[in-house]
VMD Tcl script that draws the C-alpha trace (Angstrom):
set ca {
  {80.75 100.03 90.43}
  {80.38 101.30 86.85}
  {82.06 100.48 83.90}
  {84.24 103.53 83.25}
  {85.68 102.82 87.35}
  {86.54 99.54 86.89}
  {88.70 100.45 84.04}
  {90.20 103.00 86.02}
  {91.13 100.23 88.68}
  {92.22 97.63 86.93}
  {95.14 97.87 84.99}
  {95.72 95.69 82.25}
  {99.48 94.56 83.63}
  {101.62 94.46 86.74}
  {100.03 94.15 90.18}
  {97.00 95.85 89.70}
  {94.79 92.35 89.06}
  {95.90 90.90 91.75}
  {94.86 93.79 93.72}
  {91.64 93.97 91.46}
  {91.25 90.33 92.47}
  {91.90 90.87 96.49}
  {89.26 93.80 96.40}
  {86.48 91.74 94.59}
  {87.12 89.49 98.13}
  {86.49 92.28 99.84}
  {83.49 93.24 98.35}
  {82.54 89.47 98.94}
  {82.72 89.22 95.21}
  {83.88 86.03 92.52}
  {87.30 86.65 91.95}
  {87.68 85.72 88.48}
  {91.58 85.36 87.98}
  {93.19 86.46 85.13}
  {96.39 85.78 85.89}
  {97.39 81.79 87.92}
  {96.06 81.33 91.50}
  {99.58 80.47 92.50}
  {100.36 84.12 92.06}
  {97.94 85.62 94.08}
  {98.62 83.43 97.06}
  {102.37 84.37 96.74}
  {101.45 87.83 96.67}
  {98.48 87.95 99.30}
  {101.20 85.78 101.62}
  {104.12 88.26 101.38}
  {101.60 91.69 102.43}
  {100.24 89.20 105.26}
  {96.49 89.93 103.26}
  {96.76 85.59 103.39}
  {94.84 84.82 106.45}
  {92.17 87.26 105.97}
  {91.49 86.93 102.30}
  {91.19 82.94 103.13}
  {88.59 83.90 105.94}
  {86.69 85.83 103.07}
  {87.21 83.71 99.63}
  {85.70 80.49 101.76}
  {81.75 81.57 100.81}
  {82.88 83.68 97.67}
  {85.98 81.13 96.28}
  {86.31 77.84 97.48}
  {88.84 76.80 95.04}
  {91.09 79.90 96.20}
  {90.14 79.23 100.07}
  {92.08 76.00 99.83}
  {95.39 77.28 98.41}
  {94.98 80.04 100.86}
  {93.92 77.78 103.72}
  {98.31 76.50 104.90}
  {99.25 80.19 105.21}
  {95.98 81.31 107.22}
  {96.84 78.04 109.74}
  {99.91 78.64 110.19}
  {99.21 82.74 110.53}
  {96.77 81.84 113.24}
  {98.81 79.25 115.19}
  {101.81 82.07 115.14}
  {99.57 84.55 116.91}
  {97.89 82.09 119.21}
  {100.95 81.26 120.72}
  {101.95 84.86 121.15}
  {98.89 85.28 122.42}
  {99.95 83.92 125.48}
  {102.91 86.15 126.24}
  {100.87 88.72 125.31}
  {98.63 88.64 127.60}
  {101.26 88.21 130.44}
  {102.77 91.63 129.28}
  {99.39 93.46 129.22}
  {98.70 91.77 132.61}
  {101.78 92.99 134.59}
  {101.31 96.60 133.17}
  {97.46 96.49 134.63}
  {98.79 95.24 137.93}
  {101.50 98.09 138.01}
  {98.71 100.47 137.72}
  {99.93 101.45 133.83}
  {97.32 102.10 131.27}
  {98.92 100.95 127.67}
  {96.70 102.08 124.45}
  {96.78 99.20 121.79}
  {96.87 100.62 118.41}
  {98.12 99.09 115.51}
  {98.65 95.66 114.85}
  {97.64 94.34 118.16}
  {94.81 96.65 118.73}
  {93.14 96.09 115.13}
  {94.20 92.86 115.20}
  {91.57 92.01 118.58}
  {89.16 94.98 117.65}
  {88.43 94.96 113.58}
  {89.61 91.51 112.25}
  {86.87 88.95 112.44}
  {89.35 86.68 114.72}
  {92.93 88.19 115.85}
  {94.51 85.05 114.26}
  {94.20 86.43 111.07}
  {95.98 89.32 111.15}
  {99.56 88.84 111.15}
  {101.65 90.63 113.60}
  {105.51 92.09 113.05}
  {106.39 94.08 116.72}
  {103.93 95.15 119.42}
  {103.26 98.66 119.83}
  {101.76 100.41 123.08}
  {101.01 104.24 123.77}
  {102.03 104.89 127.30}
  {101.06 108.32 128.62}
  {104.03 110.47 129.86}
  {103.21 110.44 133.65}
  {103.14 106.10 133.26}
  {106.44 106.00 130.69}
  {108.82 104.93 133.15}
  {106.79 102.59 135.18}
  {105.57 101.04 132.29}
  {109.79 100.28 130.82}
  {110.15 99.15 134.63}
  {107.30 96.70 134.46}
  {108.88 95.34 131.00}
  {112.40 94.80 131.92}
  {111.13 92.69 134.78}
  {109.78 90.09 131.86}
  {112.64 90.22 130.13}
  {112.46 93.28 128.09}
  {115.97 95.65 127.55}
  {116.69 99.01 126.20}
  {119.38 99.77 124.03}
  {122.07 100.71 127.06}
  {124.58 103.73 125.20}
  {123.72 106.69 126.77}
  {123.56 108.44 123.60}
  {121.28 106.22 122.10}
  {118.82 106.34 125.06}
  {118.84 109.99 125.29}
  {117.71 109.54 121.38}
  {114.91 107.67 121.63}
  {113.95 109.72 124.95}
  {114.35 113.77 123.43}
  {113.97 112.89 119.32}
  {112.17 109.46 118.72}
  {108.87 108.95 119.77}
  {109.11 105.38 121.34}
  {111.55 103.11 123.27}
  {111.95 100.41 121.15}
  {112.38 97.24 123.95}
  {113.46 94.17 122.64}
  {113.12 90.15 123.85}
  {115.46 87.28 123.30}
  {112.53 85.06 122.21}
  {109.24 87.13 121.69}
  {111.25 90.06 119.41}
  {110.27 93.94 119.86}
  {107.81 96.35 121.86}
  {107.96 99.68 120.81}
  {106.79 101.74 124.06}
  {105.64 104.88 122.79}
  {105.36 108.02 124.31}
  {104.54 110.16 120.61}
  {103.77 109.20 117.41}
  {105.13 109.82 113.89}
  {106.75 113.33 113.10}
  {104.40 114.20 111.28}
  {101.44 114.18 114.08}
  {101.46 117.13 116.88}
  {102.36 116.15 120.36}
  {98.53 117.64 121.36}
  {97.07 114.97 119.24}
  {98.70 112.21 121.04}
  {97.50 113.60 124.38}
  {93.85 114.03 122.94}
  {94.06 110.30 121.47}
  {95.10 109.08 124.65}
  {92.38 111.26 126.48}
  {89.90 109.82 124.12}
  {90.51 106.39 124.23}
  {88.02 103.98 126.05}
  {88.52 101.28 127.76}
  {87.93 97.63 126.29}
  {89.30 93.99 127.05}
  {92.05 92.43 124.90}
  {93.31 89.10 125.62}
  {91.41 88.93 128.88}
  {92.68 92.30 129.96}
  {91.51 95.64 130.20}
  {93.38 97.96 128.00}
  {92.87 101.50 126.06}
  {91.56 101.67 122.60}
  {91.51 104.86 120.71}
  {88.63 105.97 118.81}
  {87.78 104.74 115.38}
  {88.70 108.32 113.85}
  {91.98 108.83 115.72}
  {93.36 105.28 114.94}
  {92.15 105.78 111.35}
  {94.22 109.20 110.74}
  {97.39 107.51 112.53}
  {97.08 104.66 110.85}
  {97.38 106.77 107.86}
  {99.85 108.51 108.50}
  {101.98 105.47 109.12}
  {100.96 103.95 105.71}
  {101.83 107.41 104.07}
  {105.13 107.25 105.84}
  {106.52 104.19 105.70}
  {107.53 103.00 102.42}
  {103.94 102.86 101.21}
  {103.82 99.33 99.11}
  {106.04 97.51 101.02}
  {103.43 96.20 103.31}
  {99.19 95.69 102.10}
  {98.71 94.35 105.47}
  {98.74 97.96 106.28}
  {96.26 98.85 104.09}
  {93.90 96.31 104.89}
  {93.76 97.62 108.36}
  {92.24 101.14 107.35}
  {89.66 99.05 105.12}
  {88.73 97.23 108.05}
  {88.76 100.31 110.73}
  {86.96 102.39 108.10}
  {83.88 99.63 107.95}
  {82.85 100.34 111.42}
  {82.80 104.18 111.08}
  {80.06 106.10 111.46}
  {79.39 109.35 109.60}
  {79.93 111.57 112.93}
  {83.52 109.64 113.37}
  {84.44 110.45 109.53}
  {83.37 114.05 110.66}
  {85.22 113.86 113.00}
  {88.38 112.26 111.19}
  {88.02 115.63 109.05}
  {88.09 117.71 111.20}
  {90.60 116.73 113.08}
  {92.63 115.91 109.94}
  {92.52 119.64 109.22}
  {93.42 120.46 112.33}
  {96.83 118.67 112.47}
  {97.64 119.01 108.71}
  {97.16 115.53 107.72}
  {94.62 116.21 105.09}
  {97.31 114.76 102.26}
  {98.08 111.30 104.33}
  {93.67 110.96 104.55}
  {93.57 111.62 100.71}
  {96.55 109.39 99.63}
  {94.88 106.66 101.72}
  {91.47 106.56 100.64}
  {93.17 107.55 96.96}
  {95.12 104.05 97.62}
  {92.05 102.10 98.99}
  {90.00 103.10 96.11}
  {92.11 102.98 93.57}
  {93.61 99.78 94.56}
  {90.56 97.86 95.57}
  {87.96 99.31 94.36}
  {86.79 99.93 97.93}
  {84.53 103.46 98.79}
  {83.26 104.31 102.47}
  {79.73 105.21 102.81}
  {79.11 108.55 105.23}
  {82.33 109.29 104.17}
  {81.79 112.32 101.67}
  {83.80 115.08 104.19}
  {86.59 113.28 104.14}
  {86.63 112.39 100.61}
  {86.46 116.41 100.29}
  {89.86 116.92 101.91}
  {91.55 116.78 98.34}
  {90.20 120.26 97.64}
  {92.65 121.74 100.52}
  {95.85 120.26 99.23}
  {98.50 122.53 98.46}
  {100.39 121.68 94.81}
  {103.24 120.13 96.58}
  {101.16 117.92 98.48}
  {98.83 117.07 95.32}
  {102.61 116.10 93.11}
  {103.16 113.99 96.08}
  {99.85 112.00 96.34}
  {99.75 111.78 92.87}
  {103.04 109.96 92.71}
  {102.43 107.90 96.00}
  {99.98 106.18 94.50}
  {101.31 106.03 91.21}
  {104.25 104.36 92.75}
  {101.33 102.08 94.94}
  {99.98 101.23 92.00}
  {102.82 99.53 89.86}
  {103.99 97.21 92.46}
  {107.25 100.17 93.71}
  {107.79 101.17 97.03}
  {107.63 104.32 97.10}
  {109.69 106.91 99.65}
  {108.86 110.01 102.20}
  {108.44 112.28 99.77}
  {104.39 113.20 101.03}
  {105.66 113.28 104.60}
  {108.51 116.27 103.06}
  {105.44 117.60 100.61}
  {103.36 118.30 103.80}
  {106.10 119.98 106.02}
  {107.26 122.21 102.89}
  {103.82 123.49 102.87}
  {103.89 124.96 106.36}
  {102.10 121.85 107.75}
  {102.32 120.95 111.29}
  {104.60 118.68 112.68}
  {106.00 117.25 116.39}
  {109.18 119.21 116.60}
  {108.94 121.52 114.61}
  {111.57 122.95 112.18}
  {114.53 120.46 114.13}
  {113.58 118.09 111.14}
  {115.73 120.32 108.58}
  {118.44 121.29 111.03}
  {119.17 117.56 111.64}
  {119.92 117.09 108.08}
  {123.50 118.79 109.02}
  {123.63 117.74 112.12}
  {121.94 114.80 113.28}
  {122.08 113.86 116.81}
  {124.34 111.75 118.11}
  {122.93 109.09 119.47}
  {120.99 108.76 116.00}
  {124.29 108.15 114.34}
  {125.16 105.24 116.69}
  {121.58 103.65 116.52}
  {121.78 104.22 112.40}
  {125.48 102.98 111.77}
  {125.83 100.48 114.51}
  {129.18 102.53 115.96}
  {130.17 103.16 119.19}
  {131.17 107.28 120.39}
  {134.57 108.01 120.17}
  {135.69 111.38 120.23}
  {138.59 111.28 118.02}
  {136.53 109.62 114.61}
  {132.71 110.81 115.72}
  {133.13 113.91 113.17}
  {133.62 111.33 110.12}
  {130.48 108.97 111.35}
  {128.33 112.08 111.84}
  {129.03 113.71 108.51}
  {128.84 110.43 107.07}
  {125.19 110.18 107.93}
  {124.45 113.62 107.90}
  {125.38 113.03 103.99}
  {123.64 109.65 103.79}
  {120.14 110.99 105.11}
  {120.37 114.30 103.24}
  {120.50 112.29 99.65}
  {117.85 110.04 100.89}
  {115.72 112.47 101.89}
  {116.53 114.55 98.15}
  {115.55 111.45 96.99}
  {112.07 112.00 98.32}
  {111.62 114.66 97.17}
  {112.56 114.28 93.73}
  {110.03 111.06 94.07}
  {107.07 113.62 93.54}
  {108.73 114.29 90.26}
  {109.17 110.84 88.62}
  {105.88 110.19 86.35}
  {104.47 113.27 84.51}
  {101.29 112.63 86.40}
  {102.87 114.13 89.08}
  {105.23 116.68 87.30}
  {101.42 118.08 86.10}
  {100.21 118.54 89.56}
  {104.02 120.19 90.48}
  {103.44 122.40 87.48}
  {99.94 123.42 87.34}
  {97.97 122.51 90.31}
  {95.46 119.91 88.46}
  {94.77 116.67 89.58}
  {94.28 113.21 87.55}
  {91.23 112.52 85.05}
  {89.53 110.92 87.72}
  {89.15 113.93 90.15}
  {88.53 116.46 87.18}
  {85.53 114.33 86.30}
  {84.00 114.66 89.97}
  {84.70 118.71 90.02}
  {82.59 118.53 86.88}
  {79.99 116.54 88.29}
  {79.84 118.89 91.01}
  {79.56 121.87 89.38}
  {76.46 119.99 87.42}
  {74.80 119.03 90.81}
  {75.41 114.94 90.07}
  {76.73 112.87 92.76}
  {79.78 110.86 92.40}
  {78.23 106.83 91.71}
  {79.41 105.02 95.04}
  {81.46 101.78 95.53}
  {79.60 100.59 98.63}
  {82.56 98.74 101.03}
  {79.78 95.95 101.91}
  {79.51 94.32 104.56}
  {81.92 91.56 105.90}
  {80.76 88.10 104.69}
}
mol new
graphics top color blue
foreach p $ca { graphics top sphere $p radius 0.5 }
foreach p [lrange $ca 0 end-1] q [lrange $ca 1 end] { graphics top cylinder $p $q radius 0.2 }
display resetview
C-alpha cells in the first residue's frame, strides 16, 4: 500500500486507527498502536472482531494476543456448547428429509473462519426451500421451537417477511427463512438455493451457497442493517472474499447487475477498503460496478461510509437510494404503499399490541407515522456531509475515485492492496 492510501485510510481521530490497527492484523501486519491497547480490545470485543483478531495478532502481536486471549476463550467455549444443540437441530431436519442452507453466521462461521469458535454467533439463520417450509417449522417445534401464535402476526411473517422467526426458552432464535432481504428478488433466492452444494457442518450434511451468492447477500445485509453497528459483519465478507476466485467475482458481477445490487457490492468493498485497508485480487469487475451507480445511489454510498467511517451508525437510506432508482426489489412497489398502511400483523409484532377493533385505527396510524419519519430519516441521511450533498448535486464521486478515472483514461493501473493470505 502506498503512501498517499494510507493517508486516505487512516484518519488522524475517531475510530479510524483502531480500524487502521485491526486491518494491519489482517494483512498479518505489526499493529503499531497509536492510541492504548485497552481500547482496541474494548472495541474489537463489542463488533465480536475479538476472537478472530486474537487468532491472527498471536504470530504478528504477542503483546496484543494476550489481552485479546479472555474474550477469544470465552467466544469459543460459548459456541462450543451451542455447538451441541446445533447439531441436534441440523440432525432432525436431515432425518425429516429437509434440506436447510446455512448462510450467515453459522455457515461462515464452519466454512471461512479458521475454527467456528471464533466467530461469534447472535441467532441462527437457515434457508428452507418453499416445498420443505412447513416440514422444516414442524421438525423445530418438536425441539422446542414456537412461532409467534396471533394470527395476524403469522400471516405477517408468512405473506410480507421473509422468515419465521422461531424462538427457544434456552438456546434464543432461528430465523427459518423462506426469502431474503427486500431488497433481493424472489428468483435469486431460488437460484441460490439451486446453486448451493452440499457440505458437512457439525457432523451433518447441509447446503452451502456459493462463494458469490453468499458474498452479494451478505452485502446486502451489511448495507441494510444499520451499517456500523456490527464489524463482525464486515469481517465475514473479508473472509468469504479471500477464497474467491476471479470466475466467482465474475460471477458476483454479474449477477449483482442482474438484481440491482451493484450499490450494496460498491458500499461494501468501499467499506472494506476504506476501513481496513483490505483490496481483493481478481476482483477488478466488481470493483467496476461504481461506474453504473445512479446519483442517488452514489449520495447514498458516499454517506454510508462516511457515516462507517466516524464510528455512526448509519440508517436505510442506500436500501431507499436503490429502490428510488427503479432498482429491483422482492415485492415490488408494496414497500411505499405500506408506509400508509402497514399491515396489520406488522403493527402488533412492531408495538407489542394485541387486535382490537375498536382502537386498531390509532395503533396503525401510529406506526404508519412512526415508520414514515424513520424512513424520511433515511433518506435525508444521504444528505448529511457535503460529500454526499456533491454526489446528490452533481453526480461526482470522492477524490479517491476521480484519481482512478484519471488513471484510467492514462492507461495506469490502480496500485493494489493485496488481502494476503491468512497467517
Amino acid at each position: 500500500m502506498n503512501a498517499s492510501r494510507t493517508r486516505e485510510t487512516q484518519a488522524p481521530s475517531g475510530p479510524a486507527p483502531l480500524h487502521a490497527a485491526f486491518g494491519r492484523l489482517l494483512r498479518g501486519e505489526p499493529t503499531r498502536f497509536d492510541d492504548p491497547m485497552a481500547a482496541f480490545v474494548a472495541w474489537a470485543g463489542a463488533h465480536r472482531l475479538a476472537p478472530h483478531a486474537w487468532f491472527v495478532a498471536r504470530s504478528v502481536e504477542p503483546a496484543l494476543a494476550r489481552r485479546l486471549e479472555p474474550l477469544a476463550l470465552a467466544s469459543r467455549a460459548r459456541e462450543l456448547d451451542r455447538s451441541a444443540w446445533l447439531a441436534r437441530v441440523l440432525s432432525a431436519l436431515a432425518e425429516s428429509g429437509v434440506h436447510p442452507v446455512v448462510f450467515k453466521g453459522l455457515g461462515v462461521a464452519h466454512l471461512y473462519y479458521p475454527h467456528f469458535g471464533l466467530r461469534p454467533l447472535g441467532d441462527v439463520d437457515l434457508i428452507f426451500s418453499a416445498c420443505e417450509l412447513d416440514r422444516a417449522v414442524t421438525t423445530l417445534e418438536t425441539l422446542g421451537f414456537r412461532t409467534d401464535q396471533r394470527p395476524l402476526v403469522a400471516q405477517f411473517h408468512r405473506e410480507v417477511n421473509y422468515n419465521i422467526p422461531m424462538s427457544h426458552a434456552r438456546h434464543g432464535l432461528l430465523e427459518a427463512h423462506f426469502s431474503l432481504y427486500e431488497d433481493l428478488p424472489p428468483w435469486f433466492v431460488e437460484r441460490l438455493i439451486e446453486r448451493s452444494s452440499t457440505t458437512t457442518v457439525l457432523g451433518v450434511p447441509v447446503l452451502a451457497p456459493s462463494a458469490d451468492d453468499l458474498f452479494l447477500l451478505l452485502s446486502a445485509h451489511f448495507c441494510s442493517s444499520k451499517p456500523g453497528s456490527n464489524f463482525g459483519w464486515l469481517l465475514d465478507l473479508v473472509l468469504v472474499g479471500r477464497k474467491m476466485t476471479g470466475p466467482e467475482w465474475r460471477s458476483l458481477t454479474e449477477t449483482a447487475k442482474q438484481t440491482g445490487t451493484q450499490a450494496f457490492v460498491v458500499a461494501t468493498l468501499g467499506c472494506i477498503l476504506g476501513l481496513w485497508g483490505v483490496e481483493f485480487d481478481d476482483a477488478e469487475s466488481a470493483y467496476s460496478l461504481g461506474s453504473a451507480l445512479t446519483v442517488l445511489e452514489r449520495g447514498a454510498v458516499a454517506a454510508l461510509r462516511g457515516s462507517v467511517a466516524a464510528g455512526r451508525t448509519s440508517g436505510s437510506s442506500l436500501c431507499y437510494a436503490r429502490r428510488l432508482s427503479g432498482r429491483p426489489v422482492r415485492r415490488g412497489w408494496a414497500w411505499v404503499t405500506e408506509l400508509a398502511w402497514p399491515h396489520a400483523g406488522d403493527v402488533c409484532l412492531s408495538l407489542q399490541v394485541d387486535y382490537s377493533p375498536s382502537t386498531f385505527w390509532w395503533h396503525r396510524t401510529r406506526h404508519a407515522c412512526k415508520g414514515s419519519a424513520r424512513r424520511l430519516g433515511n433518506l435525508l441521511g444521504m444528505v448529511q456531509s457535503a460529500k454526499g450533498l456533491a454526489e446528490l448535486l452533481n453526480g461526482l464521486s470522492a477524490e479517491g475515485i476521480r484519481r482512478s478515472r484519471i488513471r484510467a483514461m492514462l492507461g495506469r493501473p490502480e496500485p493494489k492492496i493485496r488481502a494476503g493470505v491468512h497467517p
